[in-house]
C-alpha positions as CSV (number, residue, x, y, z in Angstrom):
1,X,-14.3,-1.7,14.8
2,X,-16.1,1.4,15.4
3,X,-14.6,5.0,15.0
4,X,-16.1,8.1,15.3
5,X,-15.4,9.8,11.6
6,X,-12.6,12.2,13.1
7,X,-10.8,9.4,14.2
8,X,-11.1,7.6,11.0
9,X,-9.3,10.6,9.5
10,X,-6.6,10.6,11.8
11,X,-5.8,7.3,11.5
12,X,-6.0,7.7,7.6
13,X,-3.8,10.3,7.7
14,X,-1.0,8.8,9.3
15,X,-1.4,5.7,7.5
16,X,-0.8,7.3,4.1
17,X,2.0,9.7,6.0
18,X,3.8,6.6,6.9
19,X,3.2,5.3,2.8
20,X,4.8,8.4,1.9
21,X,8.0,7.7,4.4
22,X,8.3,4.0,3.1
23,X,8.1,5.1,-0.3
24,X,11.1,7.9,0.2
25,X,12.9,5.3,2.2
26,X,12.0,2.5,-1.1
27,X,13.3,5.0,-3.6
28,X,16.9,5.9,-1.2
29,X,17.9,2.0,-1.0
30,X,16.8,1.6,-4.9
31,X,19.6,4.6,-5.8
32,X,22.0,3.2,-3.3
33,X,21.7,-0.2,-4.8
34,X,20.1,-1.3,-1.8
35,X,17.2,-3.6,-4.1
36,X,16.1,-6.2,-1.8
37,X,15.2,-3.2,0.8
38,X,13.5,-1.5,-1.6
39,X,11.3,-4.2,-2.6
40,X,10.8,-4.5,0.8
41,X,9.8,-0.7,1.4
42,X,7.9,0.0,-1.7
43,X,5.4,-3.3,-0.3
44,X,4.9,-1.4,3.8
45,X,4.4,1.7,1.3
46,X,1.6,0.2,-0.5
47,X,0.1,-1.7,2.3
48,X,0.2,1.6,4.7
49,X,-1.6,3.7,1.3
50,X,-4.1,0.4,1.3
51,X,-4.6,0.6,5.2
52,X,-5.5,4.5,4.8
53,X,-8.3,4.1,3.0
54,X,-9.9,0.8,4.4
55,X,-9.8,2.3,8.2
56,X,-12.1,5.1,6.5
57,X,-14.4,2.0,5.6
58,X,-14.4,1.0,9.4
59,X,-12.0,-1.5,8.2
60,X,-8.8,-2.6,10.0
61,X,-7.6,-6.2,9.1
62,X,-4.6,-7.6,11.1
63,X,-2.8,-9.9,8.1
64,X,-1.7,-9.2,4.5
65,X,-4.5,-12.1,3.1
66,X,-6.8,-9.8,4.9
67,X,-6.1,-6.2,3.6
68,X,-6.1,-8.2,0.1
69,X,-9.6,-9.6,0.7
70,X,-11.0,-6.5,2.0
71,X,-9.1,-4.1,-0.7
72,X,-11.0,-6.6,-3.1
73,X,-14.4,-6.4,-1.4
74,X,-14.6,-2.7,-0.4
75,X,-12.5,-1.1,-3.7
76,X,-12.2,-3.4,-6.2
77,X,-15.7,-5.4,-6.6
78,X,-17.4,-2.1,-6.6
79,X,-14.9,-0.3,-9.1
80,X,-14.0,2.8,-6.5
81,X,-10.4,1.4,-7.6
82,X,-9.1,-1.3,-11.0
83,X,-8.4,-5.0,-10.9
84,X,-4.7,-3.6,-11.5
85,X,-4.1,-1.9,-8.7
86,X,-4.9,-5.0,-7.0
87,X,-2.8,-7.0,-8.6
88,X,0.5,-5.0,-8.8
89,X,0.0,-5.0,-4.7
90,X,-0.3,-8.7,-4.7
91,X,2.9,-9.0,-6.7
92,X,4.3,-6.4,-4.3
93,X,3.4,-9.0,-2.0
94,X,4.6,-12.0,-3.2
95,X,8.1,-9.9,-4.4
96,X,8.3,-9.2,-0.5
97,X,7.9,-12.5,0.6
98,X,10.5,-14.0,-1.5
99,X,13.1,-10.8,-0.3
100,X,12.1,-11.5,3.7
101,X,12.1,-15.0,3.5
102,X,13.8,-16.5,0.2
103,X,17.6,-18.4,1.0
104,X,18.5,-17.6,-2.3
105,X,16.5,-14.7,-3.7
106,X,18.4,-12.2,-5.9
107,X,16.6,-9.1,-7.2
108,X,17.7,-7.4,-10.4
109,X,17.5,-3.6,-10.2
110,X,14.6,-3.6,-12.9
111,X,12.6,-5.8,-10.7
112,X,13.2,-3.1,-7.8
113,X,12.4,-0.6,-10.2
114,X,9.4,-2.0,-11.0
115,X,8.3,-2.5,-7.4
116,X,8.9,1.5,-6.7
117,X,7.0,2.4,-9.7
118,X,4.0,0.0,-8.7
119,X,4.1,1.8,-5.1
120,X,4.5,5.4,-6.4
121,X,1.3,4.5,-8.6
122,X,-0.4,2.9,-5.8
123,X,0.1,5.3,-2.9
124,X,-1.2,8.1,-6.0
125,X,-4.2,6.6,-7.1
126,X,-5.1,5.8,-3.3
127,X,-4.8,9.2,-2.2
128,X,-7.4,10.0,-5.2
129,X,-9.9,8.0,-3.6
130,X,-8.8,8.5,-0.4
131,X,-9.4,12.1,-0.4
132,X,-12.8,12.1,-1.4
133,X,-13.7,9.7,1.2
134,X,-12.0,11.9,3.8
135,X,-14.2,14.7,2.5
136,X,-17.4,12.3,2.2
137,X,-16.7,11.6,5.4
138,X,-16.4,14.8,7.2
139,X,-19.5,16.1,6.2
């Protein structure tokens, strides 16, 4: 994919808009009890805050295997972000997975509370790195 920088920043920036939405919609369903949704919303956070900065890398995979492998290669291998961001999005994942698609998946509230905290932490230590990429970037 090829981008002019400008457009990499637009993109970014409504990516990690959208993470913040998802993340206010993830926190509503938790108060209103509402824990399989928010399980649900606090994962499209997290993936939309992982999106925002891989698009800045040229970067745009089309499955959730793929923004995994890529997080891994572009962020992870080369320590821009921790092995544990990584891995609380692949539990976000895997907790998403069972939600959408489990028969008989219940979530307790502290496992939905878990899954918003992992997001908020996430979308917050994206936006670090984000941000300086942006600025990189633009100059």
């Amino acid at each position: 994919m090829t981008l002019e920088p400008q457009d990499k920043k637009v993109l970014s920036d409504m990516r990690i808009e959208k993470a913040c939405k998802y993340l206010q919609d993830a926190s509503a369903n938790f108060k209103e009890g509402r824990y399989e949704t928010a399980v649900n919303r606090s994962y499209y956070a997290a993936l939309n805050a992982v999106r925002s900065v891989l698009i800045l890398e040229g970067v745009d995979p089309e499955t959730h295997k793929g923004v995994i492998t890529m997080l891994s290669l572009r962020f992870i291998k080369p320590a821009l972000l921790s092995k544990d961001i990584l891995k609380k999005f692949e539990l976000l994942l895997a907790r998403r997975t069972d939600v959408d698609y489990g028969d008989f998946e219940i979530v307790e509230a502290s496992d939905a509370a878990d899954s918003l905290k992992s997001a908020e932490q996430i979308i917050e230590t994206i936006e670090r790195v984000r941000t300086k990429l942006v600025a990189e970037l633009m100059t």
